[in-house]
Structures are given as structure tokens and as C-alpha cells.
N, C-alpha and C positions, 0 to 999 in steps of 0.2 A: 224549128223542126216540128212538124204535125205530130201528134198525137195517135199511136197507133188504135187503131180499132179493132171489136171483134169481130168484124165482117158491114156489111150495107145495114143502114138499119139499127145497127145494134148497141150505138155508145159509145164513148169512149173505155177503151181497153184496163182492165184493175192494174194498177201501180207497179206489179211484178212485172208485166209484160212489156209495160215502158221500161223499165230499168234494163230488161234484155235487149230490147231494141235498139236502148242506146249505148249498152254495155260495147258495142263492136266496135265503138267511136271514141268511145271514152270524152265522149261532150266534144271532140274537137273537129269531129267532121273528116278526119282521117282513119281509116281502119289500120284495127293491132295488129300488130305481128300473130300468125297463127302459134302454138306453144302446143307443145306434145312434153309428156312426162314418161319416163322408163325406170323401172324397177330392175335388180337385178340380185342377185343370187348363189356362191358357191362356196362349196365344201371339200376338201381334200381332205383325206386320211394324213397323219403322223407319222412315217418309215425312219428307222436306220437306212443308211446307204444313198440318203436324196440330199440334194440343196435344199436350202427354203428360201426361198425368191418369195418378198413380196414387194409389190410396188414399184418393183424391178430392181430389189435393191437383195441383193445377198446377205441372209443374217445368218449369227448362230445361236442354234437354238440348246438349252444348257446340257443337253441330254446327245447331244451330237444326230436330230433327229430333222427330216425334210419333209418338204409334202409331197406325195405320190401321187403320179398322172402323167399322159402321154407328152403333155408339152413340158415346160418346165413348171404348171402344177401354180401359180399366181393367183392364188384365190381373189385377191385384191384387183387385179385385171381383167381378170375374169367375169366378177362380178359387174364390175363398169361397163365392158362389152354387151354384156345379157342388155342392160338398162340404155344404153344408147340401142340395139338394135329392139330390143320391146317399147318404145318410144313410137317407134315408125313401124310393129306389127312385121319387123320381120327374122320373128323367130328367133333362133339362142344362138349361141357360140356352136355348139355343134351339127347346125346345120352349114355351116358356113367352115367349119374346123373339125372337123370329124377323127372320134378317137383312134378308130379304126386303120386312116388314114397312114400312111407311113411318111406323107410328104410336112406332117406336123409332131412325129419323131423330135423330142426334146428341144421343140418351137422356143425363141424369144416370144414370151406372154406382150410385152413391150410391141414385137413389132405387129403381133397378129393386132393391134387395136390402132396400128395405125389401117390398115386393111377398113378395119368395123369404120372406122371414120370419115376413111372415102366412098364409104356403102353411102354415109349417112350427107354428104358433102354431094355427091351424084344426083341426091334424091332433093336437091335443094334448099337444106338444110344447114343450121349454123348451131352450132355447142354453145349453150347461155352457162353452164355450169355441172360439175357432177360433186357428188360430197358420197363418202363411203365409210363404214363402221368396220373394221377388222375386229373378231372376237375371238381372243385368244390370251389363254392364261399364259403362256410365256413364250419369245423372250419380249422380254420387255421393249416396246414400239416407240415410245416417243423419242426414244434422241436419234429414230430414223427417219421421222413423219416426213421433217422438210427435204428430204432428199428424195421420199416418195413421193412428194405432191410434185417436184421439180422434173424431175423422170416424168410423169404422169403428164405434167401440163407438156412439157417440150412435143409429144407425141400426140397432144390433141390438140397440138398450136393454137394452145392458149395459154394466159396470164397464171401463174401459179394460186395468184390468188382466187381463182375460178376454182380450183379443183378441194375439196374439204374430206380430209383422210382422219380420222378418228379410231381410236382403237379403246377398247374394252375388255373386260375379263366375264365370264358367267361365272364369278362365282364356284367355280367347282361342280355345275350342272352339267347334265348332260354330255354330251361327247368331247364338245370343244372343251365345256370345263373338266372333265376327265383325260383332257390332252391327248385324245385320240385324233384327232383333226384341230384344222384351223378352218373358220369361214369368216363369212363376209356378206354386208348386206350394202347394196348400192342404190343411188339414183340418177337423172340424168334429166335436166333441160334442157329443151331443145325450141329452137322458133324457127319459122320462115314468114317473110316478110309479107 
């Protein structure tokens, strides 16, 4: 492979510029897979009177308390959703799900992401993985994790082991640690070929 240069005339190109020129090949003369990354984001308030669905999974919380929102309130979904569609630049859950909406009236979180998926499967794209952090002082998450990652992967037909669900507490900070809400911070790989 030649050596890229700065133009006619001018040398061969400083070390940084090769390493990009061949970064696309990875030395083997075939081009990578293109990789998009999505962040994602949600927060729900703490009500009497609601479920708490996370992950799609039905818990109770010690206070007999749910998260509040139009659909069923999945902060956990939710935020996966935001990061697959901020990935590919097209915008949140609510442009696509709108609160306002009556036809997303007490929605499966679950199946609106299968929807986000075939956005993202249209646009010729394939899911390499998502991993998410639920932060919340209680109830206590881990002996629901693996039934949320199973939920989660079955609906973005992939391997459970692709999907990384995590849970945390603040400590007592702030709102989530004040137990006025639960959130959730997510991400999302994405390649096409």
C-alpha cells in the first residue's frame, strides 16, 4: 500500500495520517463495518397507584409505589430506545411515541422497541449490543437482572448475552436517591456492513 501524501510535491504524509488511511482496513485490505454509537436517557417520577415495569418485568416496590407516564412508564426501555434511535440521528422516543398520543395510552415499553428496531433494521442496520445502568435506591434489582436482559434481548433478536443491564443506587442524592423517581442511563452499538 503506498504511502499517503500531502498533496503533489509535498512528502510523504506524518504517521497520523497513515494510520487513518489505513485505520479503514484494518491492514487487511477489506473495509470495517461502519459503527454508530447512541446514548440514551430516562426518568420517571415514583406514584402510588402505578406498576413498575422495568425491563418488562413487573416488580414491587417496598412502598407499594410505580413509575408514572403515558405508556407503562419503563424507564429501562426507554432509555435503550432513545440510544438505538440517537445512534442513527433520528431523534427520541417521542417523536416516534408521543405522550400526547392516545394510541400509546398504557403502551407495552417492550413492544414500542420492537417498532424502534425495525426503524433501525429499515435503515440497514444491525444491533452489536446495548448495556444500561438503572439507578435506583429500591427495590432491590439483581435477582430480576437476568429476566430483564431475556425480555430485552428476545425483542431485539439478539443473544442475551449482548444486552448489559446493571443496576445502582445514588446513594441517597438527589431525586432518584430521594426515591422520588427511578432513571436510567443507556447505550447502544450499532454497525452496517
Amino acid at each position: 500500500m503506498p504511502e499517503p501524501s500531502n498533496g503533489p510535491g509535498e512528502g510523504p504524509a506524518p504517521p497520523a495520517a497513515a494510520a487513518v488511511a489505513s485505520a479503514g482496513t484494518a491492514g487487511t485490505g477489506s473495509p470495517l463495518p461502519q459503527l454508530r454509537i447512541g446514548n440514551g436517557y430516562d426518568i420517571h417520577r415514583l406514584v402510588p397507584g402505578r406498576a413498575l415495569i422495568l425491563g418488562g418485568q413487573r416488580l414491587d416496590h417496598p412502598e407499594g409505589l410505580g413509575l408514572d407516564g403515558h405508556s407503562d412508564a419503563d424507564v429501562l426501555v426507554h432509555a435503550l430506545m432513545d440510544a438505538l434511535l440517537g445512534a442513527l440521528s433520528l431523534g427520541d422516543i417521542g417523536r416516534y411515541f408521543p405522550p400526547d398520543d392516545p394510541r400509546w395510552k398504557g403502551a407495552d415499553s417492550l413492544a414500542l422497541l420492537e417498532r424502534v428496531v425495525e426503524l433501525v433494521q429499515q435503515r440497514g442496520w444491525t444491533l452489536v449490543n446495548v448495556d444500561a445502568v438503572v439507578v435506583a435506591e429500591r427495590p432491590k434489582l439483581r435477582p430480576h437482572i437476568e429476566a430483564m436482559r431475556a425480555a430485552i434481548a428476545a425483542r431485539l433478536g439478539i443473544e442475551a448475552e449482548r444486552v448489559g443491564v446493571k443496576a445502582t443506587t445514588n446513594e441517597g442524592l438527589g431525586p432518584t436517591g430521594r426515591e422520588e423517581g427511578i432513571a436510567c442511563h443507556a447505550v447502544a452499538l450499532l454497525q452496517r456492513p
